[in-house]
C-alpha positions in Angstrom: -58.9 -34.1 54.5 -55.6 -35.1 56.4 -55.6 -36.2 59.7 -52.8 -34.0 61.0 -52.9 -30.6 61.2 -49.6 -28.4 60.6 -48.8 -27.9 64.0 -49.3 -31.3 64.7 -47.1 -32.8 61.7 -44.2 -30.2 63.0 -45.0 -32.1 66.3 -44.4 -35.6 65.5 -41.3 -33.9 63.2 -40.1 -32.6 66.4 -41.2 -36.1 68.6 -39.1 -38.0 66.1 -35.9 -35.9 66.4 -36.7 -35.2 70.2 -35.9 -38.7 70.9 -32.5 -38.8 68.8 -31.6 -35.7 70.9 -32.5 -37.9 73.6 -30.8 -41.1 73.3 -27.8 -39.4 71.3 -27.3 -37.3 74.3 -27.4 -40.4 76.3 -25.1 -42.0 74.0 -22.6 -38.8 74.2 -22.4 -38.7 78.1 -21.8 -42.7 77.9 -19.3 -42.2 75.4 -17.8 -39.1 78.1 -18.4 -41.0 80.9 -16.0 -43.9 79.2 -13.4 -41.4 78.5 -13.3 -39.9 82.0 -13.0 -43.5 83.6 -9.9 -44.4 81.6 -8.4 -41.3 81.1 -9.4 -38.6 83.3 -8.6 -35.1 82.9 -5.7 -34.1 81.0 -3.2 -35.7 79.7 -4.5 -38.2 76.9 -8.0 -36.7 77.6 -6.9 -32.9 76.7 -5.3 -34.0 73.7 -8.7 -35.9 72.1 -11.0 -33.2 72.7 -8.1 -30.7 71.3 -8.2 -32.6 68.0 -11.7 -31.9 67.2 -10.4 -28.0 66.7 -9.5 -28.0 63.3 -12.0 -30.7 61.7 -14.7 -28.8 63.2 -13.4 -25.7 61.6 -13.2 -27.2 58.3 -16.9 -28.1 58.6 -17.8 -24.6 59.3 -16.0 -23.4 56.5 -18.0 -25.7 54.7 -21.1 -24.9 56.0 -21.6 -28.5 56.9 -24.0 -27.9 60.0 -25.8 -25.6 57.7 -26.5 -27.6 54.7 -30.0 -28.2 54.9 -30.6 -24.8 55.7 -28.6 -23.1 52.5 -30.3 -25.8 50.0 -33.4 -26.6 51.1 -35.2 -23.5 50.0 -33.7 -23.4 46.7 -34.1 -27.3 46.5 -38.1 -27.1 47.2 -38.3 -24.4 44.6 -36.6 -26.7 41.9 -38.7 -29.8 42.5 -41.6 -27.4 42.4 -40.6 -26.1 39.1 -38.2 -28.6 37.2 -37.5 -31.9 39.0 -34.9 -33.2 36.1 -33.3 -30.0 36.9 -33.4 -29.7 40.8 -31.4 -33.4 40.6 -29.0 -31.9 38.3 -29.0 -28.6 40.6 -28.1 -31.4 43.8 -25.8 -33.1 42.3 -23.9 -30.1 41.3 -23.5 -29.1 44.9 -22.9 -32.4 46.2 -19.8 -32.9 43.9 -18.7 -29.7 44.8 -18.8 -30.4 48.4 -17.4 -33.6 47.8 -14.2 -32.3 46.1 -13.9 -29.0 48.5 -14.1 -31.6 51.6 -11.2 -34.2 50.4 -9.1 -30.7 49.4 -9.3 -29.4 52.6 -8.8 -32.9 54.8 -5.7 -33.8 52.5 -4.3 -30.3 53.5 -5.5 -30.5 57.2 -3.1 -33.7 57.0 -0.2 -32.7 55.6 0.3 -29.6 58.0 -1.0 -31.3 60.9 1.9 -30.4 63.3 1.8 -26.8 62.4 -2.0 -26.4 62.9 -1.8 -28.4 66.2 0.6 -25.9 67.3 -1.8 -23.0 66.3 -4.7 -24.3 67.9 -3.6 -25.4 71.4 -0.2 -23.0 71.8 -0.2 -24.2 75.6 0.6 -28.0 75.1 4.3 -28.9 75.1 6.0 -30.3 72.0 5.4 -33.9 72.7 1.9 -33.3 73.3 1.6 -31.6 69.8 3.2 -34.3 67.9 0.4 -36.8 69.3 -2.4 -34.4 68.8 -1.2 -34.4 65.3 -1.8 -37.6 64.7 -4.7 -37.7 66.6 -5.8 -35.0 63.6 -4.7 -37.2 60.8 -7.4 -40.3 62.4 -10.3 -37.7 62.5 -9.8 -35.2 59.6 -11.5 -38.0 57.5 -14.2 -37.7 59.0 -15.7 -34.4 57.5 -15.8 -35.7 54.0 -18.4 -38.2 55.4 -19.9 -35.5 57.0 -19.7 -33.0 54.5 -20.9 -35.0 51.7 -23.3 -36.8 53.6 -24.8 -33.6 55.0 -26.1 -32.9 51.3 -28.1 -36.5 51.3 -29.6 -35.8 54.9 -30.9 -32.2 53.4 -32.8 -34.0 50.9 -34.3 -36.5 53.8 -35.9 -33.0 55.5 -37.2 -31.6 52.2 -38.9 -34.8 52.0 -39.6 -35.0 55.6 -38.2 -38.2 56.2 -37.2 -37.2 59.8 -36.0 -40.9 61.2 -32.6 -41.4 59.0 -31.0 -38.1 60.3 -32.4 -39.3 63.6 -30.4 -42.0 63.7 -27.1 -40.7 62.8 -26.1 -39.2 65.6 -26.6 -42.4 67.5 -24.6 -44.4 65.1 -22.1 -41.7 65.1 -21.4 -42.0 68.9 -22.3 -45.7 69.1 -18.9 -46.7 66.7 -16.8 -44.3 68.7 -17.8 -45.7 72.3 -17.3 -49.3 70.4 -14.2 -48.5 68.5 -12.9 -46.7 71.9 -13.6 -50.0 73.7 -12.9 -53.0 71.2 -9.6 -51.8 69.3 -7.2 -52.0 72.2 -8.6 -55.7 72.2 -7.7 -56.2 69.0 -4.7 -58.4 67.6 -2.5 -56.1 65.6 -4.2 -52.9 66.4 -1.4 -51.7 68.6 1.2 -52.4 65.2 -1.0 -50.6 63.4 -2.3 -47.4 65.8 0.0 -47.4 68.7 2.3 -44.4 67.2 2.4 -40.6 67.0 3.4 -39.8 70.4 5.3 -40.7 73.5 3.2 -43.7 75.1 5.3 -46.1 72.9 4.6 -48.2 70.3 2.0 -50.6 71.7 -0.2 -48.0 73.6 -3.2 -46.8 72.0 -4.4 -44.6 74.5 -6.9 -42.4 73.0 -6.5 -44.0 69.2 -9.5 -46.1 69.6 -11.8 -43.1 70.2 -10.2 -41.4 67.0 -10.9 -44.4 64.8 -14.8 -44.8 66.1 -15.2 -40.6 64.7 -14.4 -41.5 61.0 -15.8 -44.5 61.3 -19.3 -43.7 62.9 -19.4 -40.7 60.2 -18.6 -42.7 57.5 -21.7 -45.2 58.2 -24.1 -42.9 60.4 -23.7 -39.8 58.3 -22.7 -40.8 54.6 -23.8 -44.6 54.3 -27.3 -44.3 55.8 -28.2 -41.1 54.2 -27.1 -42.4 50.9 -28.8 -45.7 51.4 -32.1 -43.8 52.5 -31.8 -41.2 49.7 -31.2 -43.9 46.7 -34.0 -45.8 48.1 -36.2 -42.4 47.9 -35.5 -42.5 44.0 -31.8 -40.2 44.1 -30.7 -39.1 40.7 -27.0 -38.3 41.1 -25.5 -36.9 37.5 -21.8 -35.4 37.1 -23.0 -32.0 36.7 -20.6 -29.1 38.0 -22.1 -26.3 37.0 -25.4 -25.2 37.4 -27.3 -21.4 37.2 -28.6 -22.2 41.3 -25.0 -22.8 42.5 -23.8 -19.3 41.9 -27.3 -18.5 44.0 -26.6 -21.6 46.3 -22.6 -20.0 47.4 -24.2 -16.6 47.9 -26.1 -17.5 50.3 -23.7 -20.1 52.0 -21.0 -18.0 51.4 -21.4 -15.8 54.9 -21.9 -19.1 56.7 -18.5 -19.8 55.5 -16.6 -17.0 56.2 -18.4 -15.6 59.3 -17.1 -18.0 62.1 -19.6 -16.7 64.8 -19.1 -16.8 68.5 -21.9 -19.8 68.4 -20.3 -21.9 65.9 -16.5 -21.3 67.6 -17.6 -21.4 71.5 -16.5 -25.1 72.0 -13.5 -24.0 70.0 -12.8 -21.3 71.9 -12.7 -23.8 75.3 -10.4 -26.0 73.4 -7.8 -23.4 72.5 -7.7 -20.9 75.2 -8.2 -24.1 78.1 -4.6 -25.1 76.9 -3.1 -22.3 77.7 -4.8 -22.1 81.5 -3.4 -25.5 82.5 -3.0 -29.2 82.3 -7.0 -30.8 82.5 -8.7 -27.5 82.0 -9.4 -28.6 78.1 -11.3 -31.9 79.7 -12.8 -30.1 82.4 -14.4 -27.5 80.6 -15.3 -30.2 77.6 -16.9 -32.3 80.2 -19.1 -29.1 81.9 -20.1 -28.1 77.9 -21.0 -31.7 77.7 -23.6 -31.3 80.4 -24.8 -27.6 80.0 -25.5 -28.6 76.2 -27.8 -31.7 76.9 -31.1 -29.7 78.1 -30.4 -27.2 74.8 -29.8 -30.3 72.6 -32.8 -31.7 73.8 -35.0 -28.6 74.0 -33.7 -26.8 70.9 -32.3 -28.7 68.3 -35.5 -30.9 67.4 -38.0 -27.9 67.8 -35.6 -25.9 65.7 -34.5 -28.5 62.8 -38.5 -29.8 62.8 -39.7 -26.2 62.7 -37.1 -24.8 59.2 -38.9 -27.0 56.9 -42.3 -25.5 58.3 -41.3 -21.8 58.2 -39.7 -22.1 54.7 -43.1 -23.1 53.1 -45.1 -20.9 54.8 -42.9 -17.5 53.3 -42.9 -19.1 49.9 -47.1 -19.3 50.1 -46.9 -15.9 51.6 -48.0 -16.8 54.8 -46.1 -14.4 56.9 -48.8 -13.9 60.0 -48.6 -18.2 60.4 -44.6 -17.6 59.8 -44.7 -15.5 62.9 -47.3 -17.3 65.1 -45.1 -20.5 64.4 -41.6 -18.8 65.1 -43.4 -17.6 68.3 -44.5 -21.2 69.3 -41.7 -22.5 69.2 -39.8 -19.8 70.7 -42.0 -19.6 73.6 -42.4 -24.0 74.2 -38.4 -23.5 73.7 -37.6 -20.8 76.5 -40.6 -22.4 78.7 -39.1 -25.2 79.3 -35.6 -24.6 78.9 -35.6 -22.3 81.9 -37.4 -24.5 84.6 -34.7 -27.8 83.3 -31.4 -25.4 83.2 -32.0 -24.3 86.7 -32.8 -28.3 88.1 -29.4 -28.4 86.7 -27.4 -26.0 87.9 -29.2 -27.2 91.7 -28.0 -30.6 90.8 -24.9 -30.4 89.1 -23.1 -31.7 92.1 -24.3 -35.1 91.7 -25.0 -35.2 87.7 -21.3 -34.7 87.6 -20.7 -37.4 90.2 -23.2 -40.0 88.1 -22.1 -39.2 85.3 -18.1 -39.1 85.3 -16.8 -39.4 88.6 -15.3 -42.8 88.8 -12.0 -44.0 87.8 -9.4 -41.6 86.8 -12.1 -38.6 87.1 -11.9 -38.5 90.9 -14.1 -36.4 93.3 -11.3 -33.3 92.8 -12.0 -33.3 89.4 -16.0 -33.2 90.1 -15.6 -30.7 92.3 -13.3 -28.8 90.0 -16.2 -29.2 87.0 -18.6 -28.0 89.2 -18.4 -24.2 89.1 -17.3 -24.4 85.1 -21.1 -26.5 84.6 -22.8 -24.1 86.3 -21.5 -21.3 84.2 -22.5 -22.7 81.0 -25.8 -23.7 82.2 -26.8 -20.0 83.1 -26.9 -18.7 79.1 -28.9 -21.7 78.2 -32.3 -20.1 77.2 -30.5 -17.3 74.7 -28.8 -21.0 73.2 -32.2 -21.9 72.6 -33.7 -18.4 71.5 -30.4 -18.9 68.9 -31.2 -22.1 67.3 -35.2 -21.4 66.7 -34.5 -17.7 65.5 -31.2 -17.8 63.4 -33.8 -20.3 61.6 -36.2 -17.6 61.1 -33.3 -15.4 59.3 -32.5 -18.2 57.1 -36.1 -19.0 55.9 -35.7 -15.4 54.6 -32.7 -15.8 52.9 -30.5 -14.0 55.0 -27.6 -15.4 55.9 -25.7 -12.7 56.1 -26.8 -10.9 59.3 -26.4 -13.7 61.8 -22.8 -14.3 60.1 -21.7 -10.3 60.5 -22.4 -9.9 63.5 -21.8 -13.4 65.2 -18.1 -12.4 63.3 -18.3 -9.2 65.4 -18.7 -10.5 68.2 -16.1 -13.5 67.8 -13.2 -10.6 67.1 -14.2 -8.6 70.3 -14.0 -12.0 72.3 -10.4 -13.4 71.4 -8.6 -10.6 72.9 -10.8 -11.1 75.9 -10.1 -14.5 76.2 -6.2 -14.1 75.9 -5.6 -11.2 78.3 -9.0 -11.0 80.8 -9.7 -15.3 81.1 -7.1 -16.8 80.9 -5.0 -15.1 83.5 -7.9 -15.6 85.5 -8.3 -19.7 85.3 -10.9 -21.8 83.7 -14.0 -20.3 85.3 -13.2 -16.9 83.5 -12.9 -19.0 80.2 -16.0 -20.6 81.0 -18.1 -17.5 82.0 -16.8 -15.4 78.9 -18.1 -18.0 76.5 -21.8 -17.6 78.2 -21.3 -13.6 77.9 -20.3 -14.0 74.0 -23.3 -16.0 73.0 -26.1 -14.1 74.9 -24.6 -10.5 73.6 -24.6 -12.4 70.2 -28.3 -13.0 70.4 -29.6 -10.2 72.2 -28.0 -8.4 68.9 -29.7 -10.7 67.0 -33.3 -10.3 68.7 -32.9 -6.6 68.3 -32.2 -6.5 64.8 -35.3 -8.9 64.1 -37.3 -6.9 66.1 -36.3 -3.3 63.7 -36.8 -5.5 60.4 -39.9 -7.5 61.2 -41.7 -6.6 64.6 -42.0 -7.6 67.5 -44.6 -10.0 66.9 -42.7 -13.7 67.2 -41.9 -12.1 71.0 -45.1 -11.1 71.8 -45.2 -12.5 75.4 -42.0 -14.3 75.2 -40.6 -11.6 78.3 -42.7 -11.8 80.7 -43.3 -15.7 79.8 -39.5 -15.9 81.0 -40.2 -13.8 83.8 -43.2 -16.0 85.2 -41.0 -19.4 84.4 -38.2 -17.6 87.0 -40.7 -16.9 89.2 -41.5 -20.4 90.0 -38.2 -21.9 88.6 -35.7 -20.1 91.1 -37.4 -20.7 94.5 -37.8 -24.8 93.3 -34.4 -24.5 92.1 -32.6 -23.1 95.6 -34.6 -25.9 97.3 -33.3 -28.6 95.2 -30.0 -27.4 95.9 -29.9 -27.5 99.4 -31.2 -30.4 99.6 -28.7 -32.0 97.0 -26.0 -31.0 99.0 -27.4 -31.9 102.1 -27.9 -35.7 100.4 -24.6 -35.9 99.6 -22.8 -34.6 102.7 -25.0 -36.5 105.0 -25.8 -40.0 103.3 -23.5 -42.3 104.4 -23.7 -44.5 100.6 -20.8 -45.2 97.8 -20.3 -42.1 96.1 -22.1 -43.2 93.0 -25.5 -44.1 95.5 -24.9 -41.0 97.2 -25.4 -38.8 93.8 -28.0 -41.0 92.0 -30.2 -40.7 95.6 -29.0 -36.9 96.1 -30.1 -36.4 92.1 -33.6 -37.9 92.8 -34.5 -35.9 95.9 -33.4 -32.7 94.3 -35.4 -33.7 91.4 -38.3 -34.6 93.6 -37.8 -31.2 95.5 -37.7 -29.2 92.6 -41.3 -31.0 91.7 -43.1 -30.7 95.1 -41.8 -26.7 94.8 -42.2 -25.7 91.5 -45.2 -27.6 90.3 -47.8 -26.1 92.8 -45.9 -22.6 91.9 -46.2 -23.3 87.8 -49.9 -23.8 88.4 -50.3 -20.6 90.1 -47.8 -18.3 88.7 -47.5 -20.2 84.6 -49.9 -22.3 83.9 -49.3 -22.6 80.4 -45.7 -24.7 81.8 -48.4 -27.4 82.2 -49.9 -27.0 79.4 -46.5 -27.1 77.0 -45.8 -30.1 79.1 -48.8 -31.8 78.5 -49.3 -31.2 75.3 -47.0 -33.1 73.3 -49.1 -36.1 75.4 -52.2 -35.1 74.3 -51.8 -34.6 70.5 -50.2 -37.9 70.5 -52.9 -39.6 72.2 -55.4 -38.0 69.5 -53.8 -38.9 67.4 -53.9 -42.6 67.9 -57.6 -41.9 69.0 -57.8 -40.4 65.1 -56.1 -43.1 63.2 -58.1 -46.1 65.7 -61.2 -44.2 64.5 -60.1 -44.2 61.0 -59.8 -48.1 61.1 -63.1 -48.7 63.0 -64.9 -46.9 59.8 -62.2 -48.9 57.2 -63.7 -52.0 59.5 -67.1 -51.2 59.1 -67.3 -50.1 55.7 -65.7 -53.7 54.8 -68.5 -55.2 56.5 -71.0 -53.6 54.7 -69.4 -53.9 51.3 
């Protein structure tokens, strides 16, 4: 009889890619944090973020992000089947992939000036000529990505969860050492110190561009290869298979619908150059924080979760399918709520520890202020997004989240261009919050007609009770964050790390006593995690007593 019960392997799945959230987050606000100091907001800064615009859009065309959800299912069925042919099946999509990527960057490339000009029309002509070439450095980057996201999806069919936890810390570990270490290096400004008007022997930003393809190439291809040959991978030329006709129909709406989701940080990159100099940075650097407690809280109880709720419809499990998709639906939105809130009271002095310094002066901290706030409020429907698109794509359907995520992408734009932008970066900011809870309140309402309501039993008033106790801690924890920093006479970094732990402390002498009266069960997902681990090791001590034992008496 195993040791670990589903639940409790999904668990340590979700433990293990908890703490990559974790320390990749960390790594990512390091890696923002070095970027602010040097370069501020604007200028240099604007034009890095900017240059992310058309990779990333290549990737969604690809359906990079969404490999290991279009293959796995099909994947596991092949290995169940036919292993000689599932290998021939995977290598068939990874050449493809392989090809499609290299086609698209060596285009991306060549008309790098023209697509620079499409996607940030606000940026004046020397501007665009640097961004170009900021392009050229990073385009690379996706074949790595691309192809490497194929190696990663056969790491989760096999549930080997700690390579694809660790490439998003290598990822961001090259770039904050590429961004740091090439200026030092002889010949690098010969080499790198063009494309633009800071003169031949000024890198600026170029370091930062280098450390993307770089930290793909050995964080997303290299390991992931490494792991995957060492698993037994059989890589054939094969480019055509009966599955890959199956394989494009279901990655095909992934492809072509570019949802509000998938295009928000987009969206913040394109129309932010056309509300001013810095407004790309400063509403890059707000994203940066609002996204942490959803990276944290979402991604690993969403990514662990897929592989769980894709075996349980192929055994035909379909009441466990919906208790699990509830589970993690309600530990997501239970504890997203209470952390998003301690945010938004603290974002004052998380913006002061994290960027101000430097270039990024206490204007620029104040200015990020109201734009972090804003994308902190929709962080529970992220959440409720990235554990229920999930759901849809355990049942093979692609196609809804993609029509009507497309919807509501084409309603946006002309709200962007002619109601935000006129109206600054707070508009562009509060519009991208609007788009993605519209887009999943549609979603949660066309689950709800196709299969119940029975992964949301009590997820309502479960939000409802983590409010209750959340807000009034919350409203504490601001006042006494601002209070902190307006009164302590400390440095400004002191003043924000001590104003960040009374708030925190606040927050906990308020909404702990309230949780235990109003939610209990906030306690109990909090504890939780702590308590399966410690049984655990209480389970596998126990299991080597008896080995111990039965020795002796052999």
């Amino acid at each position: 009889m195993p040791l670990l019960t589903a639940r409790q392997r999904m668990g340590a799945a979700a433990l293990i890619l908890a703490a990559s959230a974790v320390l990749s987050r960390l790594m990512g606000l390091v890696r923002d944090k070095v970027i602010s100091w040097q370069f501020g907001a604007g200028g240099e800064a604007d034009l890095y973020f900017a240059a992310f615009v058309v990779p990333d859009i290549i990737n969604y065309l690809l359906a990079g992000g969404f490999m290991s959800i279009t293959i796995i299912p099909l994947l596991a069925a092949r290995f169940r089947e036919d292993e000689a042919d599932a290998w021939r099946f995977f290598s068939c999509v990874f050449f493809w992939m392989l090809v499609s990527s290299l086609a698209l960057t060596v285009a991306g490339m060549i008309w790098a000036e023209q697509l620079a000009r499409l996607t940030a029309p606000g940026f004046s002509p020397q501007a665009i000529t640097r961004l170009a070439f900021f392009m050229r450095i990073i385009l690379p980057a996706q074949v790595f990505f691309l192809a490497g996201a194929c190696f990663t999806a056969l790491l989760l069919l096999r549930r080997q969860f700690s390579v694809p936890a660790l490439t998003p810390l290598i990822y961001n570990g090259a770039i904050i050492a590429m961004g740091l270490l090439l200026p030092l290096t002889p010949g690098a400004g010969a080499l790198f110190g063009k494309g633009g008007h800071l003169g031949p022997d000024h890198l600026g930003m170029t370091g930062y561009c280098v450390g993307v393809t770089l930290g793909a190439g050995l964080g997303a291809f290299l390991l992931p290869l490494r792991a995957a040959a060492a698993g037994g991978l059989r890589l054939s030329f094969v480019w055509r298979h009966p599955l890959l006709f199956r394989f494009l129909l279901i990655a095909l709406p992934l492809m072509l619908g570019q949802t509000v989701v998938m295009l928000d940080e987009q969206f913040l990159r394109v129309f932010g150059s056309l509300v001013g100099d810095g407004a790309v940075s400063l509403l890059n650097y707000g994203r940066r924080i609002a996204q942490v407690p959803v990276g944290l809280v979402g991604q690993a109880a969403a990514v662990a979760s897929y592989p769980f709720l894709v075996r349980l419809l192929a055994d035909g499990e379909n009441e466990r399918f919906a208790a699990t998709l509830r589970t993690a639906l309600a530990a997501s939105v239970g504890l997203i709520i209470p952390c998003a809130l301690l945010m938004m009271a603290a974002a004052w002095p998380i913006l002061g520890i994290i960027f101000q310094g430097g270039r990024f002066g206490p204007e620029e901290t104040l200015a990020a202020l109201p734009l972090t706030r804003l994308m902190l409020a929709p962080a529970p429907f992220w959440i409720v997004y990235m554990v229920l698109v999930r759901a849809y794509y355990a049942h093979g359907d692609t196609l809804t989240p993609a029509l009507t995520g497309t919807a509501v992408t084409l309603a946006c734009i002309p709200l962007y261009y002619f109601l935000a932008v006129p109206q600054g970066a707070w508009a562009v900011a509060a519009l991208s919050g609007l788009g993605v809870s519209a887009y999943v309140a549609w979603l949660i309402g066309i689950w709800a007609r196709r299969h119940g309501t029975a992964a949301f039993a009590g997820l309502a008033p479960l939000a409802g009770r983590c409010l209750a106790c959340s807000v009034p801690a919350a409203g504490i924890a601001w006042l006494v964050a601002d209070a902190t920093l307006a009164r302590l006479p400390l440095p400004p970094f002191f003043a924000a790390c001590a104003a960040l732990a009374a708030s925190g402390a606040a927050f906990a002498l308020v909404g702990v006593p309230l949780a235990r009266m109003v939610a209990p069960e906030l306690i109990e997902m909090a504890a939780r995690p702590l308590r399966e681990r410690l049984a655990r090791k209480k389970a596998r001590d126990a299991t080597g007593a008896d080995a111990c034992q039965n020795g002796k008496d052999a």
